[in-house]
N, C-alpha and C positions, 0 to 999 in steps of 0.2 A: 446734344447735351444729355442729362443722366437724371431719371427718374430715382429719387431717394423718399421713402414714405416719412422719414424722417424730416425735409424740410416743409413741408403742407403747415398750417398756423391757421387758428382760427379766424384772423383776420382775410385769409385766402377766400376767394367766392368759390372757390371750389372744394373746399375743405368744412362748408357751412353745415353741412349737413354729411352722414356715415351713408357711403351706397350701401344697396343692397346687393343681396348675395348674388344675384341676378343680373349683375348691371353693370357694363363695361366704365371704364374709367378712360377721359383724355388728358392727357397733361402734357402741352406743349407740342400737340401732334401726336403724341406717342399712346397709341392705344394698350393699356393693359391687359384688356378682357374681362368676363364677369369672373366673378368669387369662386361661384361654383364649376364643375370641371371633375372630368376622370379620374384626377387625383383625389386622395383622400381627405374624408373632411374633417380635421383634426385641427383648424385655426382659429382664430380670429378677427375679424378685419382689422384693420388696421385701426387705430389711436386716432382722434382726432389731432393732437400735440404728441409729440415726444415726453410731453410732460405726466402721460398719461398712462406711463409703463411703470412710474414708481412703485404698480404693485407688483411688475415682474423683478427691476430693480430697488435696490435699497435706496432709499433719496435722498442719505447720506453720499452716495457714488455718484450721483449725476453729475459732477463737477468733470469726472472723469468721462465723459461719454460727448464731453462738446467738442465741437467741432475744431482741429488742430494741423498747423501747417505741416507739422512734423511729428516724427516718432520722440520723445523726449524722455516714455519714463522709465526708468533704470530699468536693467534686464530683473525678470521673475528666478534667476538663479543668481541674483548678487547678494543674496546673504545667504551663509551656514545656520541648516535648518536646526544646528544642534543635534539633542538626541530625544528626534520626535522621527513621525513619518516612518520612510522604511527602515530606518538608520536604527529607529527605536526596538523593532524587529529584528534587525541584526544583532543587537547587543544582548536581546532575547536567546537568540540564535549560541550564542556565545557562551554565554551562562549556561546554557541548558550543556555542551556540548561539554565546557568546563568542567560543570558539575558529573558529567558523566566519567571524564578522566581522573579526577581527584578521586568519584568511588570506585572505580576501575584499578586504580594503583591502591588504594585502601584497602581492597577486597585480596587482590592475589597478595601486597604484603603479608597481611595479615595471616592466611590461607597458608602460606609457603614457610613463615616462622611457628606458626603454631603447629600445624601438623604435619608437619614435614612433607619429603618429594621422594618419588621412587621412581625410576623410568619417564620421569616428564609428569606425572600423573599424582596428586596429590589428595587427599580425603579429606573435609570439613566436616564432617559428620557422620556419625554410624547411629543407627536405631532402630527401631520397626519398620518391615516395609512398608507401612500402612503408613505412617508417618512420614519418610525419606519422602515416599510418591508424593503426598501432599503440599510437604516441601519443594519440591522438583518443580511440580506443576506451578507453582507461586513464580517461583524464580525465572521460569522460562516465560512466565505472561509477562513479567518486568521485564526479562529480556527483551522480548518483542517489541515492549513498551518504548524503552529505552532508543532499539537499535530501528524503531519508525520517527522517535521522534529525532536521531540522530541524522537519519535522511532526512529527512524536511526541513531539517537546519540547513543541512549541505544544498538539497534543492534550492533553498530557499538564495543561497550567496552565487551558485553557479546563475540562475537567473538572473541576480546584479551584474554581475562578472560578464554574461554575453549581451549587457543591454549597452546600446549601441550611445556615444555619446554626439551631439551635434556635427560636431565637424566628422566625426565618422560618418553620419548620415549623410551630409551635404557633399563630402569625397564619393561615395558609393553612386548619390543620385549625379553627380557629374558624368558617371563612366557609363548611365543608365542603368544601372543596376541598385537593387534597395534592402534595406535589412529587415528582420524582424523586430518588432516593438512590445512586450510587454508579456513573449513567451519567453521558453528557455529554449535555444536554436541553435542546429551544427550550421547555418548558413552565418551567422557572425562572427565565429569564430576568426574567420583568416581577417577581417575587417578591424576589430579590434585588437587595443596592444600587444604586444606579445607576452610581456608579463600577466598581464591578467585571463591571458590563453592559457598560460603554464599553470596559474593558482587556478583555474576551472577544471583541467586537465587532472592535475593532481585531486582535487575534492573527487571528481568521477573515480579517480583510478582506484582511491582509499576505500570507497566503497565497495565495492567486488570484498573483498577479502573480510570485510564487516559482515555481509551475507552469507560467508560461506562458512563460517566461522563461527561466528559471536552464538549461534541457538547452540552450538555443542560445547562452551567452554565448560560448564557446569552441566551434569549428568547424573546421573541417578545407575548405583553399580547394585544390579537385586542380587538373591541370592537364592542359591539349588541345590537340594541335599539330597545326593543319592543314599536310598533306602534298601530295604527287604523287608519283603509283606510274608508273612507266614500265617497259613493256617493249621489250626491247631484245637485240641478239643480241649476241657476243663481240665483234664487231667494232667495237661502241659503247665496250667496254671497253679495247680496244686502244687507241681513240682517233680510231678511223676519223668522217669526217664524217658526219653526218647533214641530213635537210630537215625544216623545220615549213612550214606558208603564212607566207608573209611579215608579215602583218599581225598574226599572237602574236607580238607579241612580247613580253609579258609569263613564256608557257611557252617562247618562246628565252631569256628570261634565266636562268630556274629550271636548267634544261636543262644549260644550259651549263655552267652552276655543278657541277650533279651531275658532268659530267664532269673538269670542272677537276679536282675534291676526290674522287676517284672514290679514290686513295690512302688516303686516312683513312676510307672505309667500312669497314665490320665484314662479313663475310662468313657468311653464313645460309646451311643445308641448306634445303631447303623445309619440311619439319616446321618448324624452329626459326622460319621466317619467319612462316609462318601464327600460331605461337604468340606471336610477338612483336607482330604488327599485328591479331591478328585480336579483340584487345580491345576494348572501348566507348571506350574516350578514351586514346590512346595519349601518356605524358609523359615519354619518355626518350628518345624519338625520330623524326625527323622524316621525310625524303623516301628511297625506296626506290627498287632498281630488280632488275626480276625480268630475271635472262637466261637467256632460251630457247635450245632449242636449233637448229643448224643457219645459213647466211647468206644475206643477204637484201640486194637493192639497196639499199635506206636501213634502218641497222642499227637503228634506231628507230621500232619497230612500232603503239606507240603510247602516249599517255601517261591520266592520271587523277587528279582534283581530288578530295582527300579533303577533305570539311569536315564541321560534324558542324549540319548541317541536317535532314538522313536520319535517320533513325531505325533503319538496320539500317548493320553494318559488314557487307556480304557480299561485297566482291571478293575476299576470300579463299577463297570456293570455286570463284573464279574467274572470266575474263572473257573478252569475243569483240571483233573489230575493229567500229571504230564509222567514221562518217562525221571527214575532218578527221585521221584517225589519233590519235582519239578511244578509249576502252577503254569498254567497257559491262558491268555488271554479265550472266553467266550467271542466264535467267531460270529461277528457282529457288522451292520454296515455300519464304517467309519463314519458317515455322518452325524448318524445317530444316536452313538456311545457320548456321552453328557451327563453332567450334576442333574438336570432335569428328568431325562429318560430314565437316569439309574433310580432315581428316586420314586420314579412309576413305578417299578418294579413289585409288588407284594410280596417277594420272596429277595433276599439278595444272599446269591450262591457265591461261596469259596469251594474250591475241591468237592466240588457239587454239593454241598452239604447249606443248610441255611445259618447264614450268621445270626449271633445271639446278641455278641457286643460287641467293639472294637476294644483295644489297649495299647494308647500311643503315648509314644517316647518325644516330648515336650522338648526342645532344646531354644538357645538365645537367637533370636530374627539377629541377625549380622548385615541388612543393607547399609550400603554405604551410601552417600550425596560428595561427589568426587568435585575436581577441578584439574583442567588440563594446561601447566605452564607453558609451551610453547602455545596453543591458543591464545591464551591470555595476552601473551607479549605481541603476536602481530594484531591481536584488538588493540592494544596499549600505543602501538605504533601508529596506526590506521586513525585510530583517535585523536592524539598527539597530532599530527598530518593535517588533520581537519581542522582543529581548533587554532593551530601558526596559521594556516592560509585563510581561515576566518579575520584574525586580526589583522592578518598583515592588507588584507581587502579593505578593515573599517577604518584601519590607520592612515593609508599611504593612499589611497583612492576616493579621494573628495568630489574629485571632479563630476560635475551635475552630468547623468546619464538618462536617456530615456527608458527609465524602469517602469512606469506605469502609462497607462492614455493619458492621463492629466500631465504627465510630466513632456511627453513629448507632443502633446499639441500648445503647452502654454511655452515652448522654445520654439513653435514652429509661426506661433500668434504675433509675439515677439518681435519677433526677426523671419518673416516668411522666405521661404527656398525659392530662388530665384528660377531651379530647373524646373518647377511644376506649375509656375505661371499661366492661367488659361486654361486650366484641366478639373476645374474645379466641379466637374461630374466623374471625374475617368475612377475609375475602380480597381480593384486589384487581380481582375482580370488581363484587365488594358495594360499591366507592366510585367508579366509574366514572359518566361523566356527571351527576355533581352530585349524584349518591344518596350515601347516609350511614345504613347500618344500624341496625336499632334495637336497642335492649338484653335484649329479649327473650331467653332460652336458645334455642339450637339443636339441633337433634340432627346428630352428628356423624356424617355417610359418608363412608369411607376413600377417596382417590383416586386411581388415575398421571396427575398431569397433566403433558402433552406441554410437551418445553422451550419451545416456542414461545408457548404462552401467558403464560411468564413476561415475554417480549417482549411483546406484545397480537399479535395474529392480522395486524389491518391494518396495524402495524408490520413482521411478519415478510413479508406478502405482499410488501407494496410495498416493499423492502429486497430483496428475491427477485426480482421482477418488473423492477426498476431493474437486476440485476444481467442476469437474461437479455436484457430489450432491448437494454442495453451489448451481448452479445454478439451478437443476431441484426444490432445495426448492423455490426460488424465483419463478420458473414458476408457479408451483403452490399457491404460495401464492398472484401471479396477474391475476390466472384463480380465486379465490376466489374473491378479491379486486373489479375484472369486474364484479362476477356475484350477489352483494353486491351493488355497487354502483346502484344508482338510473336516475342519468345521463346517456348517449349514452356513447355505448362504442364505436364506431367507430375512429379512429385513432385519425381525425380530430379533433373531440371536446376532446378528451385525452389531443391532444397539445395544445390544444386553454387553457385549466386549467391550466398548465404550471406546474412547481417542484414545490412540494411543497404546495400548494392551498388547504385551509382549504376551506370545505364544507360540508354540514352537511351529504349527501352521503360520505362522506370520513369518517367519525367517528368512533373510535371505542368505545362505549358507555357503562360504569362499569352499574353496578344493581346499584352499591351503589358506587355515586363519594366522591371520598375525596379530599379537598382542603387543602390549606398551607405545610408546609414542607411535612409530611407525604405524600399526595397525590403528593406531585412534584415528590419525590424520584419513588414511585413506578412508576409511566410514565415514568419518566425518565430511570429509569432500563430496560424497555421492550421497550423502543423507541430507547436503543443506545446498546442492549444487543447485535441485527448482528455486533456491527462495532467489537467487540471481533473475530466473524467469520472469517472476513474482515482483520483484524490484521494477522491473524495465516493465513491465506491465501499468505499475503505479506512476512512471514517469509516465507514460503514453496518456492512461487515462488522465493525469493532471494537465497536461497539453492541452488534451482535447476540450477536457471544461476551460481549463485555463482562453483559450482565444476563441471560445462561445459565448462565452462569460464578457470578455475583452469586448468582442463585435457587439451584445446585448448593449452595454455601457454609452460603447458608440451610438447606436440605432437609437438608442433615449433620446440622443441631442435636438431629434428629430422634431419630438413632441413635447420637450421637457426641458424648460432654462437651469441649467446643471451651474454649479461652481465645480472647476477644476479640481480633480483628486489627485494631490501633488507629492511628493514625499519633502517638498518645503515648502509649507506655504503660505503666502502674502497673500493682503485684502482679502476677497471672499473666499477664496482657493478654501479647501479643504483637505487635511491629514488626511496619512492611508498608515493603517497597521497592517494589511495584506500588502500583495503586488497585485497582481489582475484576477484570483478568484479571492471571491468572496467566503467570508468565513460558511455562508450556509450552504456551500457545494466544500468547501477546504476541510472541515468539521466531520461530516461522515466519511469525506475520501480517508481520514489518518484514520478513523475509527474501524472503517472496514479493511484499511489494510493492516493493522493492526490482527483484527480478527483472522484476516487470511494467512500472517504471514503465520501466529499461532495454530489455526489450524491444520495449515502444511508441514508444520516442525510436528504434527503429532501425526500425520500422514506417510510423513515415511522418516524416520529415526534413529537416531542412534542408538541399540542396545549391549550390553555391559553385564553379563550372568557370571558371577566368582558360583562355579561349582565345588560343593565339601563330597569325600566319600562317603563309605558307609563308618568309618573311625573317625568323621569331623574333620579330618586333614583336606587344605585346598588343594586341590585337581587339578592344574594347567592343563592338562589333556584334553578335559569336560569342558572346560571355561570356553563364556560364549563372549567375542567381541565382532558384532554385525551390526547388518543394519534391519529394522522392522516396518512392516508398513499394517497400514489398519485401515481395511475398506470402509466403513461408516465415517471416519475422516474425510476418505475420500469423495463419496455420496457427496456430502456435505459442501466439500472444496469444487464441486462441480455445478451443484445447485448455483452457488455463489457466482462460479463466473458466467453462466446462463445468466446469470440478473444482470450482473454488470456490463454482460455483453449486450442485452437489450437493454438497458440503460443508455447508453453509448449509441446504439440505431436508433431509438428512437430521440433524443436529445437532438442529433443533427436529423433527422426529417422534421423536426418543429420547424417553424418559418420565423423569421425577423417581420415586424409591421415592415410596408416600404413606405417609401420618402425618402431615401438617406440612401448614397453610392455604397455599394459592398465595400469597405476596405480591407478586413481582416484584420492582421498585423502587418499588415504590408505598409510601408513607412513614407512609401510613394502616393498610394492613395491617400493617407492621411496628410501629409506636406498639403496635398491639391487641394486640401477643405483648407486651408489657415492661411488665407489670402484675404484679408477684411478690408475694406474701403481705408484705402490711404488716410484720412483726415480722424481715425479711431483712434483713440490714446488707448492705452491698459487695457485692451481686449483681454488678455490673459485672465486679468486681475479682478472680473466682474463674472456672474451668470450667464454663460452664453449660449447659444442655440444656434441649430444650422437651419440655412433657408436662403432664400434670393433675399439679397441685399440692397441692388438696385438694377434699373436698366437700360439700357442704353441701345439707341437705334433700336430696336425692338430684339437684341440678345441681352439675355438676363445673367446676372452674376451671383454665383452661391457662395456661401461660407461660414464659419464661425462667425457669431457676431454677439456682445454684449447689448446690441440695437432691438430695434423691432424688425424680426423677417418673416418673410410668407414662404409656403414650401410651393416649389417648382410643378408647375403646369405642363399635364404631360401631353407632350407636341409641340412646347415651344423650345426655342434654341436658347443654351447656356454656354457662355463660350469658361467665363473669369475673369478676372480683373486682369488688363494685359499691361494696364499701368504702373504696377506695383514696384 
């Protein structure tokens, strides 16, 4: 017969008094053994009545916990939860995705009738570069904003989408094989419907192209005004004549001009002039002239052709007379030539001579804040894509699936799985590669197993190993970056550049550039191809919490009477606004990838330089359309994945308390807990807790149970309930 702690009554003489911890128990022959034991001591003994748990159960529910010949009460999935649980989520999901497509078509409308389109390529705005940048940076943090929370919508439906529903689970455990529960998994795939393979299929595939895409539809186009610096002594200012060779006369007409309009320059200290010209692309102003001091038979000592072919700006730490009355840069180490250094200086030399003041020719900053219609439209599409297969998931697929642990242990409570009968220790080791335990008893050893086997080992590796490669590529591709750039690499002036900062050391310069559509797209494809990386990264890490998370949940039931977290739920069950992570690991993961996928778009970049000549007329020859990278970006995007990668090792070497079979998400281990004593009504529908149940011949049976259970004694044998 069968040891139940449950039927003992204070009129029982063996129930008159609580043993001690110490103290075997007989009932009926059947020795239990004492309390205490190598297992952990997390219990308490038993109730003297079952009446005596009302402070574990509600005593309103007690009605539900007597004793019953049969299974009678309506399944925990026979009514539509409405729009609560995950469903509530979804409809979140929707809106947000929605609201993305309505400003998404608003935006290029609008964009496209107001400022017209030229080569694919449109402009929203022209103004100060100092203002466009501002602008830019706003837009592309939204961007991000937007196109992270647009994945986690989609994460969020492809996880509904591969979660397995009953009769797919109880098909799978037929053939011994078993699904995932409550991650998002390529092992479900072939198992579930086909339609709902093709709407998972599709959400994944819309993606790629949102990544590669969506951070360059909107751009920032600066602007670079090739000049001519002249030095010149007062007498050029007065107005005195000067000589060139007769045959420039290209720099006689420049020349002249300066002196014509010599009235309308702006008047510079040397500090100020250095600070004004000694930029990478200068866009507010055009042709200079330094006057030195002292007089000279032609008051025009010599002049100098800025264009931005060079890769350094260094006449501003100055220059010597060349051939022609020519100006030559001071030969200087490249690294060193800087607004900083030059401004060391206590003398600052033109044509060897010491400058007095500068005199620059002020013109209108021309940046532009562009938008690029073919981008726009495969966002437009990609979006669209997501938001139909969103609906058509919350419309036409009702059918109850196991999305979360609560949902697929209160269908497993229910209605137990006939294949896992008697297994009610076996784990998710025990059903790995096609094996299928036998029903045999086991003896039970207590265990800490590490989070990461809840994951499997070769998922947490290579999840891990994916994440450090990401980053050993970036080391290397910022050992490249510094030993490329032309600038100091020293920390200091790394941060002084800031995210982001076009410089013509930063470039990466085609043999053969291409402008207009054509040329955007290819940039654009290698300047947002990592945020793809960076994607699949975010999916991995949310896995990985994702079914730590999952197992922690489980591992509670151990020590803790849980009501079911269901996405419908009845009697005690409880709503989920999540699926299996928790908002306080879900919260930072959008936040930090949020910040990564931002700091990667200013890591390596799209840049867009409209150069003017020395007459103001645009250059297509000069014009830059590449791509930039900015090592302090990079630093930064490196720190980051070091954290997140030791995040990640050490999360899986924590330990789970034991008590409780490994299951993972393994749908097999979890079926072998939800086997409760036949005579249970609504186990689902109450607080339950895992633990031996009862026992019989001296094998003890474990399981979910809305009852009073004790946890398993390690050395004795558990077979499960073979009855069921």
């Amino acid at each position: 017969m069968s040891y139940d702690h449950r039927l003992l009554s204070p009129t029982s003489p063996r129930s008159s008094r609580r043993p001690s911890r110490n103290q075997s128990i007989e009932y009926e022959g059947i020795e239990l053994g004492p309390w205490s034991s190598s297992s952990p001591d997390y219990f308490d003994p038993p109730p003297q009545t079952y009446q005596s748990t009302d402070k574990l159960l509600p005593q309103s529910h007690i009605h539900s916990y007597q004793p019953s010949p049969t299974r009678s009460t309506p399944s925990i999935h026979g009514r539509d939860g409405g729009w609560e649980g995950w469903k509530l989520g979804a409809l979140l999901c929707v809106i947000v995705v929605a609201a993305a497509l309505i400003l998404n078509v608003v935006v290029t409308a609008w964009a496209a009738s107001n400022f017209g389109i030229s080569g694919g390529i449109g402009t929203i705005r022209r103004a100060a570069c100092g203002t466009i940048k501002r602008e830019g940076l706003w837009l592309h943090i939204g961007i991000n904003i937007l196109s992270t929370m647009m994945l986690g919508a989609s994460n969020y439906y492809m996880q509904c989408l591969c979660s397995p529903t009953r009769q797919e689970v109880e098909k799978a455990h037929a053939k011994r094989q078993w699904l995932d529960v409550g991650i998002q998994s390529f092992r479900n795939l072939t198992h579930i419907k086909r339609p709902k393979m093709i709407l998972w299929l599709l959400l994944a595939a819309s993606s790629i192209p949102l990544h590669l895409m969506f951070n360059s539809a909107i751009f920032v186009s600066l602007t670079a005004n090739e000049y001519t610096v002249a030095a010149v002594s007062e007498d050029f200012v007065n107005g005195v004549n000067w000589t060139l060779p007769s045959a420039d006369t290209f720099h006689q007409s420049i020349i002249s001009q300066m002196q014509q309009n010599i009235s309308s320059y702006e008047k510079l200290d040397p500090p100020a002039c250095i600070k004004e010209y000694g930029v990478d692309y200068l866009s507010d102003r055009r042709h200079v002239l330094a006057v030195v001091s002292g007089h000279f038979a032609n008051p025009l000592l010599g002049f100098l052709d800025w264009d931005y072919d060079g890769s350094l700006n260094s006449w501003v730490c100055g220059t010597s007379e060349g051939p022609n009355l020519t100006l030559e840069t001071i030969s200087i180490d490249n690294f060193d030539c800087s607004i900083p250094v030059a401004l060391e200086n206590d003398t600052w030399l033109m044509a060897d001579q010491p400058v007095e003041y500068c005199l620059s020719q002020k013109v209108l900053d021309r940046c532009r804040l562009q938008f690029a219609i073919p981008i726009m439209v495969v966002v437009l599409v990609c979006n669209a894509i997501k938001l139909i297969c969103m609906i058509i998931t919350l419309w036409k697929f009702n059918e109850p699936t196991f999305v979360t642990l609560g949902d697929a242990l209160g269908g497993l409570l229910e209605d137990p799985d006939r294949h896992t009968v008697g297994m009610c220790t076996a784990t998710k080791q025990d059903f790995l590669d096609g094996a299928w335990p036998d029903r045999e008893p086991k003896r039970w050893i207590s265990k800490r197993h590490f989070r990461f086997e809840a994951v499997g080992l070769r998922r947490w590796v290579l999840s891990n190993a994916f994440c450090a490669l990401t980053v050993i590529a970036l080391s290397i591709m910022l050992r490249f970056a510094i030993a490329n750039t032309t600038t100091a690499s020293d920390i200091t002036t790394l941060w002084n550049l800031g995210f982001g900062t076009v410089t013509p050391s930063s470039l990466i310069r085609w043999s053969t550039p291409v402008f207009g559509s054509p040329g955007l797209i290819k940039n654009v494809l290698l300047a947002n191809s990592p945020q793809i990386i960076l994607s699949l990264l975010y999916i991995a890490c949310n896995r990985l919490y994702t079914c730590m998370s999952f197992s922690k949940e489980w591992h509670d039931l151990t020590y803790h009477r849980r009501s079911l977290r269901v996405t419908s739920p009845r009697g005690e069950q409880r709503s989920t606004y999540f699926l299996s992570l928790p908002y306080r690991y879900l919260g930072p993961i959008l936040i930090l990838s949020v910040a990564t996928h931002w700091i990667l778009s200013q890591s390596l970049f799209l840049v867009a330089i409209d150069v003017y000549d020395e007459d103001g007329n645009f250059d297509p020859s000069q014009s830059i359309l590449s791509c930039g990278f900015s090592c302090i970006a990079l630093i930064f995007l490196i720190g980051i994945g070091w954290l997140v990668l030791l995040a990640g090792v050490g999360m899986g070497l924590r330990r789970y308390e034991p008590g409780m079979p490994l299951a993972g998400s393994c749908s097999a281990a979890l079926s072998a807990a939800c086997h409760p004593p036949t005579d249970e009504v609504g186990v689902a529908l109450v607080p339950v807790k895992w633990g031996v149940t009862s026992v019989e011949h001296g094998v003890g049976h474990c399981a979910l149970s809305g009852r009073y259970v004790s946890p398993p004694v390690t050395g004795r044998r558990y077979q499960g309930q073979v009855n069921n």
